[in-house]
ZADO-1210 file (C-alpha; in nm, 4 decimals, padded with zeros to 6 digits):
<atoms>
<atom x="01.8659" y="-00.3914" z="-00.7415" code="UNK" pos="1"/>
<atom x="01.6742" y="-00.6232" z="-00.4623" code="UNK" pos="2"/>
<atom x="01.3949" y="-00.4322" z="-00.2734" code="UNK" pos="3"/>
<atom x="01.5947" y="-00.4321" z="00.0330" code="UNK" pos="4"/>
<atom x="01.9139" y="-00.2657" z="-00.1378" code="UNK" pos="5"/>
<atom x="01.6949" y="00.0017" z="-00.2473" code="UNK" pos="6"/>
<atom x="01.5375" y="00.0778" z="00.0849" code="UNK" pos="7"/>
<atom x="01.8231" y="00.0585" z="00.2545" code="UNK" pos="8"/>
<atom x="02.0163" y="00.2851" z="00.0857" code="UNK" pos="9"/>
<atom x="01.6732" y="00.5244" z="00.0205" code="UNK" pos="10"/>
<atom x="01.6106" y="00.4940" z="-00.3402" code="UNK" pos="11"/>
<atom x="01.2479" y="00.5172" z="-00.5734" code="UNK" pos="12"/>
<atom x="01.1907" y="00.3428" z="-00.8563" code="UNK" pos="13"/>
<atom x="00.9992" y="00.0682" z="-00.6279" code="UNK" pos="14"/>
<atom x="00.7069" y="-00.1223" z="-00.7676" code="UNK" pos="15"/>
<atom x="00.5232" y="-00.3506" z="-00.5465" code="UNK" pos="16"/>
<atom x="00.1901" y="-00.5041" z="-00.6460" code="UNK" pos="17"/>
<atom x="-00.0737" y="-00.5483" z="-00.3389" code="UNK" pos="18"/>
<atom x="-00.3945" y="-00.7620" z="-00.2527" code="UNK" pos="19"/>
<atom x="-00.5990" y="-00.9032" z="-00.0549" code="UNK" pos="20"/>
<atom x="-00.6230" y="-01.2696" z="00.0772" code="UNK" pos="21"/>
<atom x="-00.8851" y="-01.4959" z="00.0045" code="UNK" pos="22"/>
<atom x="-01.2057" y="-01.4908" z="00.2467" code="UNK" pos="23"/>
<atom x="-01.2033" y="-01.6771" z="00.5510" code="UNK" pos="24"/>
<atom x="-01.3917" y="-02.0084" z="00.5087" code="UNK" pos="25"/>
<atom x="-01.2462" y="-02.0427" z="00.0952" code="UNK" pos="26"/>
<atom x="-01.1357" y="-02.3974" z="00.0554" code="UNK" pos="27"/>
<atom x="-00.7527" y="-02.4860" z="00.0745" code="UNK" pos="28"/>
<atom x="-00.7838" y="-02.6272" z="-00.2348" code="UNK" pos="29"/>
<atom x="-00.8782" y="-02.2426" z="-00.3719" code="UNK" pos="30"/>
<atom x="-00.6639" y="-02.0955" z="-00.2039" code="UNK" pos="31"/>
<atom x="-00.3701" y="-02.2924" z="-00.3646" code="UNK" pos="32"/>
<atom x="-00.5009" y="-02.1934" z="-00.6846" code="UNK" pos="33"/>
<atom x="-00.5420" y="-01.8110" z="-00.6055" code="UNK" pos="34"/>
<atom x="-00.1787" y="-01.8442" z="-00.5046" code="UNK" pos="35"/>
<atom x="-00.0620" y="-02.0189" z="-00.7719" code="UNK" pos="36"/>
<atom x="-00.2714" y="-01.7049" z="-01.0386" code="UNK" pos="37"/>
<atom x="-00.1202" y="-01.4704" z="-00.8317" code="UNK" pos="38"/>
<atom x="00.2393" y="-01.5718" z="-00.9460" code="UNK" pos="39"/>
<atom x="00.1551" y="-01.6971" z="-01.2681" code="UNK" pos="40"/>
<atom x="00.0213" y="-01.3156" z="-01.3208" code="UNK" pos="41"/>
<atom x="00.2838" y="-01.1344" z="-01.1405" code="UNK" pos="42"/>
<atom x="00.6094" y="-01.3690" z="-01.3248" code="UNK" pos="43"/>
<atom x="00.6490" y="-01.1603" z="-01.5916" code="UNK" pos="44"/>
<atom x="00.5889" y="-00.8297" z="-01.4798" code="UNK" pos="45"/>
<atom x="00.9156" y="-00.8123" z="-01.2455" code="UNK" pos="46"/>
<atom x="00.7500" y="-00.6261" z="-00.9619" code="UNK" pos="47"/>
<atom x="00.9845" y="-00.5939" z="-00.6349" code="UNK" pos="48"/>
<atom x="00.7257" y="-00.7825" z="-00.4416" code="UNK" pos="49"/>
<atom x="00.3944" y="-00.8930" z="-00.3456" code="UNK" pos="50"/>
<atom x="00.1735" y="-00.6777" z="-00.0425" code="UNK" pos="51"/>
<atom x="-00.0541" y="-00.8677" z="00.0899" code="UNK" pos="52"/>
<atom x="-00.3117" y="-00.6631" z="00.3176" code="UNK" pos="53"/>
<atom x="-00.4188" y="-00.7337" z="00.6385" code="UNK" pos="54"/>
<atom x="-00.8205" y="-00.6413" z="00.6605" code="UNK" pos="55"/>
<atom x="-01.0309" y="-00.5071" z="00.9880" code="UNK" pos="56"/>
<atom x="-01.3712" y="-00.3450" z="01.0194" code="UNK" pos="57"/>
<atom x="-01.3558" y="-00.0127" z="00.9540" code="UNK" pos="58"/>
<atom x="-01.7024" y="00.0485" z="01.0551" code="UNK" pos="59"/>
<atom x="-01.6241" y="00.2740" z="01.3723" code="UNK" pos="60"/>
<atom x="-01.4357" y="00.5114" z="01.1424" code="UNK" pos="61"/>
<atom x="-01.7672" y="00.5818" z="00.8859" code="UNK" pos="62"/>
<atom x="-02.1123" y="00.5380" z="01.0063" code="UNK" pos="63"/>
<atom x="-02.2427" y="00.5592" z="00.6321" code="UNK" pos="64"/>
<atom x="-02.3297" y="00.2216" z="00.5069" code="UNK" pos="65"/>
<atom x="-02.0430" y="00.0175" z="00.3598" code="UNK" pos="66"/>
<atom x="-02.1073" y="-00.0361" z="00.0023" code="UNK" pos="67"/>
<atom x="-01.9684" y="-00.3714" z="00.0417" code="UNK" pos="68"/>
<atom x="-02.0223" y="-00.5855" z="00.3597" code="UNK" pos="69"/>
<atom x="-01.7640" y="-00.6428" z="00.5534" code="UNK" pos="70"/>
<atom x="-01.5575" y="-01.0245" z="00.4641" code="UNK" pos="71"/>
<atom x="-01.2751" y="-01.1400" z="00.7427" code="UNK" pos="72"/>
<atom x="-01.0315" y="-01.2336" z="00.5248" code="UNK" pos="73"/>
<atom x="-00.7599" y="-01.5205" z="00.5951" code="UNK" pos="74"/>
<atom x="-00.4377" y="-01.3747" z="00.7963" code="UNK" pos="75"/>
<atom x="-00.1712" y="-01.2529" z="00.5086" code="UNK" pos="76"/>
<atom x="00.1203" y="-01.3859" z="00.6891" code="UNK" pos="77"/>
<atom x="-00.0854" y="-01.7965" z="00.6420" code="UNK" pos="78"/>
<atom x="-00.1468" y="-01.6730" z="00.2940" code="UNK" pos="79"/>
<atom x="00.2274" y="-01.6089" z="00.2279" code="UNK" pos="80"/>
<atom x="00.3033" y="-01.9576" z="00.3286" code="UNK" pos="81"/>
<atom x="00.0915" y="-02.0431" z="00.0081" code="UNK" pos="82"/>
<atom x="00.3220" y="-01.8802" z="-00.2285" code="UNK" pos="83"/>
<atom x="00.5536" y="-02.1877" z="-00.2787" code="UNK" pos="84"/>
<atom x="00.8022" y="-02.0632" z="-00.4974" code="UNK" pos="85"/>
<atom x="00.7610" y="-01.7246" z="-00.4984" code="UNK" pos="86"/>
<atom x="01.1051" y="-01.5595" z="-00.5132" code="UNK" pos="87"/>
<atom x="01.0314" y="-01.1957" z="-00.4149" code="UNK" pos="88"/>
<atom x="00.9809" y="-01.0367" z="-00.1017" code="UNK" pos="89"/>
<atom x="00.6427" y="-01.0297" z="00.0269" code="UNK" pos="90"/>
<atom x="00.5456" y="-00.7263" z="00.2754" code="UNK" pos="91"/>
<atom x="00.2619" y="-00.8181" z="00.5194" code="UNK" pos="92"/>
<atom x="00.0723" y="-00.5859" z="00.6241" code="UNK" pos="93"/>
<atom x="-00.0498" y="-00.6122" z="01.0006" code="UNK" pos="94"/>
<atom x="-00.3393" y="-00.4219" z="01.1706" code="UNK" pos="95"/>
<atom x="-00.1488" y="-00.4197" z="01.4696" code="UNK" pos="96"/>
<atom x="-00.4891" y="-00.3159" z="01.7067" code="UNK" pos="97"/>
<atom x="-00.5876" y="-00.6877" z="01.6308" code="UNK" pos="98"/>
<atom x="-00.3373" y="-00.8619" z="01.7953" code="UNK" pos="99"/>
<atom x="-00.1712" y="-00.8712" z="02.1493" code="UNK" pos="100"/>
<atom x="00.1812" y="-00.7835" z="02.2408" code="UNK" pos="101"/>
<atom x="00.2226" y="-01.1874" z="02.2841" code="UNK" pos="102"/>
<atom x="00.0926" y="-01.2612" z="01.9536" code="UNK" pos="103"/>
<atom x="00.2952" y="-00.9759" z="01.6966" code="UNK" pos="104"/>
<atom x="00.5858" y="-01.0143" z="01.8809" code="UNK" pos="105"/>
<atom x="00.6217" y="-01.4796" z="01.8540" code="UNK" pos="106"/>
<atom x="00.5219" y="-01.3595" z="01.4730" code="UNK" pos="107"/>
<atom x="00.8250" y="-01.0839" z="01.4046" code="UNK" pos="108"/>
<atom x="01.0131" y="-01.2996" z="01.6035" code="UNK" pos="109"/>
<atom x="00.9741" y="-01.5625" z="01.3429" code="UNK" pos="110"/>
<atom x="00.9931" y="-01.3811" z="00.9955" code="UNK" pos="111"/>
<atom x="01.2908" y="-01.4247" z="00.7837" code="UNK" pos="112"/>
<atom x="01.4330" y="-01.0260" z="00.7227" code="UNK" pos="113"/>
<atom x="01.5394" y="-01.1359" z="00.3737" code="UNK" pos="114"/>
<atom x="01.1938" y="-01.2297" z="00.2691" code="UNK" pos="115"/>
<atom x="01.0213" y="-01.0174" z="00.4549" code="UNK" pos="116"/>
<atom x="00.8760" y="-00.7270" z="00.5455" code="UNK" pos="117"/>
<atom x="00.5956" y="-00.5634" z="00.7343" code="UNK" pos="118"/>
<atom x="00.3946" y="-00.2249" z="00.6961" code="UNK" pos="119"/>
<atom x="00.1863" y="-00.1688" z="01.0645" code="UNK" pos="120"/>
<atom x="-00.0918" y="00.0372" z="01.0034" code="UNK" pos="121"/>
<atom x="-00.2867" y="00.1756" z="01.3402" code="UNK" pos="122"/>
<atom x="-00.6525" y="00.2018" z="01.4610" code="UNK" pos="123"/>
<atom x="-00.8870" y="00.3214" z="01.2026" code="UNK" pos="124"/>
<atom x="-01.0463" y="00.6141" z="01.4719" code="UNK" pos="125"/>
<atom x="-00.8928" y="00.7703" z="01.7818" code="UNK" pos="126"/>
<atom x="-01.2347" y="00.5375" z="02.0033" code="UNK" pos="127"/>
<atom x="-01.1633" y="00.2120" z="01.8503" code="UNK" pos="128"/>
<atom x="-01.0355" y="-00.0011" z="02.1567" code="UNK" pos="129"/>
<atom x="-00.6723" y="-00.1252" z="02.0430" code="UNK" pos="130"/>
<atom x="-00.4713" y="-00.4832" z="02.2153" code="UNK" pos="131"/>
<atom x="-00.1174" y="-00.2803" z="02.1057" code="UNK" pos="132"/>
<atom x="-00.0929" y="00.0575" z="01.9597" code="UNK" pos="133"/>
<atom x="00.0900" y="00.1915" z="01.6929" code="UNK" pos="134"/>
<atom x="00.3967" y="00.3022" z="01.9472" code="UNK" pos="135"/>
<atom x="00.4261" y="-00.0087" z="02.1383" code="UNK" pos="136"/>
<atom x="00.4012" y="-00.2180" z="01.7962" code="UNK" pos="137"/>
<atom x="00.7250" y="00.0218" z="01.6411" code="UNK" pos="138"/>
<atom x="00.9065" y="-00.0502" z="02.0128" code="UNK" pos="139"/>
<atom x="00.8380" y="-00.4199" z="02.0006" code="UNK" pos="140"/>
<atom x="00.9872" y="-00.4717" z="01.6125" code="UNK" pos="141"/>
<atom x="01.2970" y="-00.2887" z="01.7713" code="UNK" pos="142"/>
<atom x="01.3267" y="-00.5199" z="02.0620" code="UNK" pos="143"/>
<atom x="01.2375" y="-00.8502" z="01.8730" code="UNK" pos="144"/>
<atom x="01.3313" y="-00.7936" z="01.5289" code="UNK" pos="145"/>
<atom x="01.5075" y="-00.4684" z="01.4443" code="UNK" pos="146"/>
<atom x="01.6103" y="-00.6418" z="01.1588" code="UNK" pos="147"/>
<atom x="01.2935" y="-00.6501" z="00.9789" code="UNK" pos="148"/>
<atom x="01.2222" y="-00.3859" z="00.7136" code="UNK" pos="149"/>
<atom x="00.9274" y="-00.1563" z="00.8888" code="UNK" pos="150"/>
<atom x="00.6582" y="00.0199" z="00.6991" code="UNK" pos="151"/>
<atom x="00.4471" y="00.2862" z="00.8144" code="UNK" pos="152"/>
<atom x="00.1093" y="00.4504" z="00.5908" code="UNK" pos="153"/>
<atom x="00.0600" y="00.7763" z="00.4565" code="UNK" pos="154"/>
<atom x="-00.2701" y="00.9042" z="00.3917" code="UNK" pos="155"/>
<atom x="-00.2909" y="01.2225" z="00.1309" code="UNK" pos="156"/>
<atom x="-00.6353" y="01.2736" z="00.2410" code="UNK" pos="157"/>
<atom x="-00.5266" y="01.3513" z="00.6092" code="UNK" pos="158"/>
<atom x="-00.2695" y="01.5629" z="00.4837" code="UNK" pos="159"/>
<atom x="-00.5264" y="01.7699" z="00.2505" code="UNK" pos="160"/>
<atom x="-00.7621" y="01.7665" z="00.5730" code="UNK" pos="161"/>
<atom x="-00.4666" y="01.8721" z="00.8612" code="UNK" pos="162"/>
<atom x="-00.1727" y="02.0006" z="00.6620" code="UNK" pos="163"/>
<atom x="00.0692" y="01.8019" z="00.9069" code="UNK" pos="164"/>
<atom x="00.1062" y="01.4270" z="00.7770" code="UNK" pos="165"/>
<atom x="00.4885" y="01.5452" z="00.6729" code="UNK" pos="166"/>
<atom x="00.5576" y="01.5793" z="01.0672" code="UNK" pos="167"/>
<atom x="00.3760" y="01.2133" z="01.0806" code="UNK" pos="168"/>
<atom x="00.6010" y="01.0897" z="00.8616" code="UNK" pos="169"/>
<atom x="00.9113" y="01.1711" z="01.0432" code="UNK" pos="170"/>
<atom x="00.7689" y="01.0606" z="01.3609" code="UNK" pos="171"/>
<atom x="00.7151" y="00.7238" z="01.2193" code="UNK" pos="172"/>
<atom x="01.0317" y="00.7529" z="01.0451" code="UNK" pos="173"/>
<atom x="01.2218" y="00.8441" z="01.4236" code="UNK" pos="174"/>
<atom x="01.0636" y="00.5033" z="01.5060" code="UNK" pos="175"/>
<atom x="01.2409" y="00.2971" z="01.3112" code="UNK" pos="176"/>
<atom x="01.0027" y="00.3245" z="00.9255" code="UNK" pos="177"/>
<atom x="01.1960" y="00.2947" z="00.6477" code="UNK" pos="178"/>
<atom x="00.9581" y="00.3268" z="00.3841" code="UNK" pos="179"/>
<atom x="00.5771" y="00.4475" z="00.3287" code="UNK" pos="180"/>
<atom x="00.3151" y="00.3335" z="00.1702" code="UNK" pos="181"/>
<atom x="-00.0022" y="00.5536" z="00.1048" code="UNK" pos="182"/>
<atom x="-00.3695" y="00.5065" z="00.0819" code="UNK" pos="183"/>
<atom x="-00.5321" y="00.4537" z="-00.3095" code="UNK" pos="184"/>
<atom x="-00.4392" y="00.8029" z="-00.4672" code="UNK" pos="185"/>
<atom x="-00.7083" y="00.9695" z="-00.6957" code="UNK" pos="186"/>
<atom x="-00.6713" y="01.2896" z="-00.6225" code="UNK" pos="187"/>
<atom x="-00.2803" y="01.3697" z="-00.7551" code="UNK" pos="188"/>
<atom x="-00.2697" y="01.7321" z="-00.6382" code="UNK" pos="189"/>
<atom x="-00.3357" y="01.6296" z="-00.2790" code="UNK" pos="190"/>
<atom x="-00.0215" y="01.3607" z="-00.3055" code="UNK" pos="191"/>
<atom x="00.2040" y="01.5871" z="-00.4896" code="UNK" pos="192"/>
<atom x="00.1304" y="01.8346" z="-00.1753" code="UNK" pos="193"/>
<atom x="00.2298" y="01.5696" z="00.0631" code="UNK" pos="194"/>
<atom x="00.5325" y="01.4751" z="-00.1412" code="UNK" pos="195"/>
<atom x="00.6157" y="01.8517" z="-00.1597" code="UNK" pos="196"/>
<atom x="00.6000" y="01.9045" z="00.2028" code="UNK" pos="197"/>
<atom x="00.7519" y="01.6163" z="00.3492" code="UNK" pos="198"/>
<atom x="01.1011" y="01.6931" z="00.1321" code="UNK" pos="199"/>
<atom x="01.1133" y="02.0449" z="00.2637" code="UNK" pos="200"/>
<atom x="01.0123" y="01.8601" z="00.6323" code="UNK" pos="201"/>
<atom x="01.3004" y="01.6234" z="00.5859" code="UNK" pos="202"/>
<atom x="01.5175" y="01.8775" z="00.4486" code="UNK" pos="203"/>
<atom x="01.4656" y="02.1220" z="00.7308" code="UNK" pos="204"/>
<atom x="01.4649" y="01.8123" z="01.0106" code="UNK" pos="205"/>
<atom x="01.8487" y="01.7338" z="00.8384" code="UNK" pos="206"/>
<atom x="01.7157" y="01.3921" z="00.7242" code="UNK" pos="207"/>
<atom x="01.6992" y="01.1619" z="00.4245" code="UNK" pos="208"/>
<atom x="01.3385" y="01.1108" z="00.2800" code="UNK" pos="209"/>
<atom x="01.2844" y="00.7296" z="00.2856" code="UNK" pos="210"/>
<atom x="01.0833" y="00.5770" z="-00.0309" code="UNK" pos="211"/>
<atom x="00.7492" y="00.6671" z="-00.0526" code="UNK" pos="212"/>
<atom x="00.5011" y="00.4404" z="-00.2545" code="UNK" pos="213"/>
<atom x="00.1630" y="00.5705" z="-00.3693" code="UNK" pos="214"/>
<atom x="-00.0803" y="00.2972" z="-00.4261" code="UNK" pos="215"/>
<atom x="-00.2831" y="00.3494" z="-00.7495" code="UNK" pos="216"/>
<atom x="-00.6153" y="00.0961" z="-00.7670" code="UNK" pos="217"/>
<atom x="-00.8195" y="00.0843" z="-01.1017" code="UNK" pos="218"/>
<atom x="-01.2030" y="00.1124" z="-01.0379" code="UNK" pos="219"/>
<atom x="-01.4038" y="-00.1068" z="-01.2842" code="UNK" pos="220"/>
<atom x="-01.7640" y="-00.0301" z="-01.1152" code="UNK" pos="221"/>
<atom x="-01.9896" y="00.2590" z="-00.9771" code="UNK" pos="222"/>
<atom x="-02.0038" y="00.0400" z="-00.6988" code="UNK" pos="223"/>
<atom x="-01.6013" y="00.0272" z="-00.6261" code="UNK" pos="224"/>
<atom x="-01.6047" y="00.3817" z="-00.6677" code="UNK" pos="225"/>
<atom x="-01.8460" y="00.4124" z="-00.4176" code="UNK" pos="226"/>
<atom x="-01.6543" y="00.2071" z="-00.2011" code="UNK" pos="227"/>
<atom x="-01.3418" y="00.4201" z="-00.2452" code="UNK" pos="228"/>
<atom x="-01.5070" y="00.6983" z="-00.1297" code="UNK" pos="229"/>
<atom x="-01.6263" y="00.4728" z="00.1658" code="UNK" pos="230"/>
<atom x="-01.2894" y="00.4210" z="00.2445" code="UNK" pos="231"/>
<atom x="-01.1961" y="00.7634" z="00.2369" code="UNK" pos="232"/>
<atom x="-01.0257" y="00.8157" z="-00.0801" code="UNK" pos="233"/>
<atom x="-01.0762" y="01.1823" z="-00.2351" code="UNK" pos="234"/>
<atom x="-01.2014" y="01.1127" z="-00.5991" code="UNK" pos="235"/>
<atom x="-01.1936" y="01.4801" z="-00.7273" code="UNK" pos="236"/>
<atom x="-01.5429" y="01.5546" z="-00.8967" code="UNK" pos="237"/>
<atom x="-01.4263" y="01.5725" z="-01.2278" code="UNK" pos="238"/>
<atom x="-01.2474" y="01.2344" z="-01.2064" code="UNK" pos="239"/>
<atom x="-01.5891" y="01.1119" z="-01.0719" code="UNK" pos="240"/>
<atom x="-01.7562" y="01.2054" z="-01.3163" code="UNK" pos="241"/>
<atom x="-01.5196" y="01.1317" z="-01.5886" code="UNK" pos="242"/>
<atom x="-01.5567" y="00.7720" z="-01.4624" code="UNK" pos="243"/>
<atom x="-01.9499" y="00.7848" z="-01.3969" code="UNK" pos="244"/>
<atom x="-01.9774" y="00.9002" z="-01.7448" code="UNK" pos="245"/>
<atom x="-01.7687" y="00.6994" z="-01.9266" code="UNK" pos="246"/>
<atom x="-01.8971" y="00.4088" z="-02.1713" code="UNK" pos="247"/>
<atom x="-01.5983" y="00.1883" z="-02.0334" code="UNK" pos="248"/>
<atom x="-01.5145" y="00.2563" z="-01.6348" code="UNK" pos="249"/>
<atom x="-01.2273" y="00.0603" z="-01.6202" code="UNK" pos="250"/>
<atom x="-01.0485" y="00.1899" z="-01.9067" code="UNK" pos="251"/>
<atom x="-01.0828" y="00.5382" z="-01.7924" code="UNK" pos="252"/>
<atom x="-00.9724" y="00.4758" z="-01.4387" code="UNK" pos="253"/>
<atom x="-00.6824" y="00.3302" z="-01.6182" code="UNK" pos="254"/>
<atom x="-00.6073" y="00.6178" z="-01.8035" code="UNK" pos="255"/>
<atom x="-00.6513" y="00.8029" z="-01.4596" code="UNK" pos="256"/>
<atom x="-00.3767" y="00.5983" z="-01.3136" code="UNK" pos="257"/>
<atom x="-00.1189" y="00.6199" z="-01.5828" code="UNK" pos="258"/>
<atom x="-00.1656" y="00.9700" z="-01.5907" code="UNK" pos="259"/>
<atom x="-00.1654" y="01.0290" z="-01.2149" code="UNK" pos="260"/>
<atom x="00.1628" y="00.8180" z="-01.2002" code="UNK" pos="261"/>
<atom x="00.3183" y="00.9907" z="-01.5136" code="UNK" pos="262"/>
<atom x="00.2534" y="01.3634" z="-01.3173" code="UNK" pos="263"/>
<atom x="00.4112" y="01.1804" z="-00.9967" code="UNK" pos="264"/>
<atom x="00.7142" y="01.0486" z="-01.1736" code="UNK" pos="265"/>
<atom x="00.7814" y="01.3842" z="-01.3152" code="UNK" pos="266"/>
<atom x="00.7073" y="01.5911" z="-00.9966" code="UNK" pos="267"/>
<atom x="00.9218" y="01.3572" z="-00.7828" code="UNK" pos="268"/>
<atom x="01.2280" y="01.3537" z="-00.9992" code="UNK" pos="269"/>
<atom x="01.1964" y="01.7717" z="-00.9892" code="UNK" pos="270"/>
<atom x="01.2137" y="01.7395" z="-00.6533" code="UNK" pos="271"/>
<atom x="01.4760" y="01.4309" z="-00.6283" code="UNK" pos="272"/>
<atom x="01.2314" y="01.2571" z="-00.4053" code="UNK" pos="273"/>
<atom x="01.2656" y="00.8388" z="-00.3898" code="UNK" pos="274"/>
<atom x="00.8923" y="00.7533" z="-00.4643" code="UNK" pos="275"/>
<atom x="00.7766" y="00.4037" z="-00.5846" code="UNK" pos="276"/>
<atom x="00.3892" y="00.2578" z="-00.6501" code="UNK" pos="277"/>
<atom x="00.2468" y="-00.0247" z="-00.5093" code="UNK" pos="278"/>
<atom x="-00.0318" y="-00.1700" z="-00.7748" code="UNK" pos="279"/>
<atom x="-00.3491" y="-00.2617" z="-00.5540" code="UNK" pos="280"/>
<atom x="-00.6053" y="-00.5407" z="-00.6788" code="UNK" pos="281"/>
<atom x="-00.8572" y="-00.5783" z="-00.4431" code="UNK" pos="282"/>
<atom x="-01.1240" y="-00.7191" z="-00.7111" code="UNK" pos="283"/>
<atom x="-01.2445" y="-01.0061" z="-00.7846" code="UNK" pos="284"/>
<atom x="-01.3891" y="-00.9404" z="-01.1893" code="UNK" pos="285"/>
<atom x="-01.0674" y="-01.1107" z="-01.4116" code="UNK" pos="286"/>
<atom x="-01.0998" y="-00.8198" z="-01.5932" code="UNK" pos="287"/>
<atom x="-01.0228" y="-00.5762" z="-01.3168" code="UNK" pos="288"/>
<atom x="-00.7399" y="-00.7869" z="-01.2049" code="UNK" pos="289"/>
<atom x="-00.5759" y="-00.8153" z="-01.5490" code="UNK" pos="290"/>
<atom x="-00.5744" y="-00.4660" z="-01.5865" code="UNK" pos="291"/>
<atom x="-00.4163" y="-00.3904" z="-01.2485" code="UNK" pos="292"/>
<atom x="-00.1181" y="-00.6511" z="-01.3465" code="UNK" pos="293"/>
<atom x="-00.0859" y="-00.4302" z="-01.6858" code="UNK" pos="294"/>
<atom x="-00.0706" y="-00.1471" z="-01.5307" code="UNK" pos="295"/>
<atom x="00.2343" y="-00.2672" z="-01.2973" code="UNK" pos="296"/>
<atom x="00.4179" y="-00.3831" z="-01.6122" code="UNK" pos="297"/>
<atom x="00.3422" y="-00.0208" z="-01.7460" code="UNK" pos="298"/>
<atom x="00.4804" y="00.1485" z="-01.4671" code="UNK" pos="299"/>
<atom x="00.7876" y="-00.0647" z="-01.4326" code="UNK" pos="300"/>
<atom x="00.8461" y="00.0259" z="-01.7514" code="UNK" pos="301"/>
<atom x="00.8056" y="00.4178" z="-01.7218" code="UNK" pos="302"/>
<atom x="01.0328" y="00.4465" z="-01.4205" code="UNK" pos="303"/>
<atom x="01.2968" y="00.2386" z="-01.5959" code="UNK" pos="304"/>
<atom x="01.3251" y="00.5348" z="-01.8688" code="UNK" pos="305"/>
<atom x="01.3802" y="00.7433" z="-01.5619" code="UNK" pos="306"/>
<atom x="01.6986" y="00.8334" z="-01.3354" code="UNK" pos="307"/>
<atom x="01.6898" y="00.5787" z="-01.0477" code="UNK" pos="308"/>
<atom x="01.5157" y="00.7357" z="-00.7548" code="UNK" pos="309"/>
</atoms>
């Protein structure tokens, strides 16, 4: 069934596969190639489509020291217009803090609905100085392009932290989201909580729970775990040290990931929840990126032997 099908009408068994665009500055000529890998990778894994992420300092939100330095990256909707040939949705992601009202609303005004669709994500802290916010991005989409499939995050952390990201989610979904994505999920009791709560939230609200996609990222390094936790990502302490421990890193975060998807799969179909997963490679190691396109391949695979969400 196309992506949009299965959105529409609310129904898991998603798979998306995410990453980020080359650096600013990387010569057109390497771009076209990192394009070009990307679909030669993705081909014969039949994911639904391609996220591409849209990256902004994050700096204001964690004082520690970023692990890796922050790298402007080009803007995901030019690198979409490398994928020449690419047959599958793409969803864009848009930082929508970085750009004024002029600016997001010429480019929604200009996307094709049947290719694609866009995920806005909001400030990273409550003091970061914003062009749009998160509310006047959702009420522009409506007035330019209600058409266009709208995304909105979900953060399992937060949840684990506040208890309230369900009532987030219907907010966002009351604004016109029709699907969520979440940050990378390590920790699988705090997603299975969010999952849990939002379908009683949705079921006491009188409402349909839209897809939700958990994005699963395999670590290869100290140094990327590091960074996840940088990010804000709860690596439990016995995954942490599973992986600090282990004489191959990438396998076990593998394992983590299959395993972490497996006990979502399961839990969602208990609850008759449409879930998804959105692969992330954000790495630049071959071996790292390799593993994430396996890993998509694996999951389509698992949620095929499933009922359709």
């Amino acid at each position: 069934m196309e992506l949009r099908q299965r959105i529409a009408e609310r129904r898991g068994g998603i798979v998306l596969f995410g990453m980020t665009p080359p650096r600013q500055g990387t010569p057109a000529e390497s771009v076209r190639q990192v394009a070009e890998r990307t679909m030669q990778r993705l081909e014969p894994v039949d994911v639904d489509a391609l996220v591409l992420y849209d990256i902004d300092d994050e700096s204001d939100r964690n004082p520690a020291e970023r692990p890796f330095p922050y790298s402007a990256t080009l803007d995901p909707a030019d690198f979409a217009e490398q994928l020449e040939g690419w047959k599958k949705p793409v969803v864009i992601y848009r930082c929508v803090g970085k750009y004024t009202s002029e600016h997001l609303g010429q480019w929604l005004g200009s996307q094709d609905p049947e290719r694609v669709m866009t995920v806005f994500v909001g400030a990273s802290s409550r003091d970061k100085e914003v062009a749009v916010s998160l509310p006047e991005a959702q009420t522009l989409r409506q007035e330019v392009q209600p058409d266009l499939l709208l995304g909105g995050v979900a953060i399992p952390e937060r949840h684990l932290a506040r208890g309230d990201e369900q009532a987030r989610l219907l907010a966002k979904q009351s604004a016109g989201v029709s699907f969520f994505v979440t940050q990378v999920v390590y920790d699988v009791n705090a997603a299975k909580d969010l999952l849990s709560d939002y379908h009683y939230a949705c079921r006491d609200a009188g409402v349909e729970p839209v897809p939700l996609v958990f994005t699963l990222s395999v670590c290869g390094s100290l140094k990327t775990l590091e960074f996840l936790e940088w990010l804000g990502v709860n690596v439990p302490r016995w995954v942490q040290n599973d992986l600090r421990h282990s004489a191959d890193t990438l396998k076990q975060s593998y394992d983590q990931c299959v395993a972490t998807a497996e006990e979502l799969i399961a839990f969602a179909d208990r609850l008759q929840v449409p879930i998804g997963f959105n692969v992330e490679s954000v790495a630049i190691r071959k071996a790292e990126i390799e593993a994430s396109v396996e890993l998509a391949g694996h999951i389509r695979k698992r949620l095929e032997e499933y009922r359709d969400f």
